[in-house]
C-alpha positions in Angstrom: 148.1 -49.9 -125.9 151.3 -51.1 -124.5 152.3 -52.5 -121.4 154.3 -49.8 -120.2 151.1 -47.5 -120.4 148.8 -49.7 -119.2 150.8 -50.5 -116.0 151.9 -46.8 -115.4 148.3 -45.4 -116.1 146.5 -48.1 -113.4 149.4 -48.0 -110.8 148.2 -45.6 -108.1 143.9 -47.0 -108.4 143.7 -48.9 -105.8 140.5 -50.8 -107.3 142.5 -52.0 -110.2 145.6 -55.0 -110.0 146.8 -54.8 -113.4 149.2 -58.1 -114.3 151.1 -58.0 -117.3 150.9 -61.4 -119.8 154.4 -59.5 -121.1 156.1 -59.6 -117.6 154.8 -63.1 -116.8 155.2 -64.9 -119.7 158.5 -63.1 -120.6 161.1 -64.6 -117.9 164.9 -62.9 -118.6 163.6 -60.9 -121.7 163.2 -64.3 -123.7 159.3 -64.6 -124.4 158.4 -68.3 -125.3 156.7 -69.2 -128.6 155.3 -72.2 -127.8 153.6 -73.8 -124.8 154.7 -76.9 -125.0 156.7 -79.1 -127.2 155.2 -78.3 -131.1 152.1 -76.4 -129.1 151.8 -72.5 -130.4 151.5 -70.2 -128.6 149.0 -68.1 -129.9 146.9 -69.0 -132.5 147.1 -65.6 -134.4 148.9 -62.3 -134.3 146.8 -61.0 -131.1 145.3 -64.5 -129.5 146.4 -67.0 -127.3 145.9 -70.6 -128.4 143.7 -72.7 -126.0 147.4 -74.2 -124.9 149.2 -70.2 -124.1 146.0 -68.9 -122.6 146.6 -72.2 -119.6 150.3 -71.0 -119.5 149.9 -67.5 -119.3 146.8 -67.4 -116.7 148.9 -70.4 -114.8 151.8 -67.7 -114.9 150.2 -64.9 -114.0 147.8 -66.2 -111.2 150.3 -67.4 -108.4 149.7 -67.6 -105.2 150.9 -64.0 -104.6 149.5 -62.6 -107.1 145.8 -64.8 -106.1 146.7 -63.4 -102.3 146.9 -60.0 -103.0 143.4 -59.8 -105.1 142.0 -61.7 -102.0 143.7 -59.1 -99.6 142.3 -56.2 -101.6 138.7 -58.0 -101.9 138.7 -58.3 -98.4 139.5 -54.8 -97.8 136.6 -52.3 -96.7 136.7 -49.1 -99.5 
């Protein structure tokens, strides 16, 4: 499934936050290959390596993004 999809299919649930690794880890359409000097990326076609699964969870968890999950756990449904 793409990202596209994925965000315009879960946009209106209001039980569902859906972050894009694409949009977070891809900053002015340049998507990193490595996390660190001579540290891949991924590991394999689909997987993040031990290094891009820090960067990409470090990414997309900020503070507003951990805010808003708060705010919506916190809300009565």
């Amino acid at each position: 499934m793409t990202d596209h999809y994925l965000g315009t299919r879960y946009a209106d649930n209001n039980n569902i936050i859906y972050i894009s690794a694409k949009r977070t880890l891809c900053m002015n359409g340049k998507c990193p290959l490595t996390a660190g000097p001579g540290i891949p990326l991924k590991c394999d076609r689909d997987h993040f390596s031990r290094e891009g699964a820090e960067l990409a969870v470090q990414r997309m968890f900020t503070a507003d993004v951990r805010k808003a999950i708060f705010d919506r756990l916190a809300t009565p449904r």
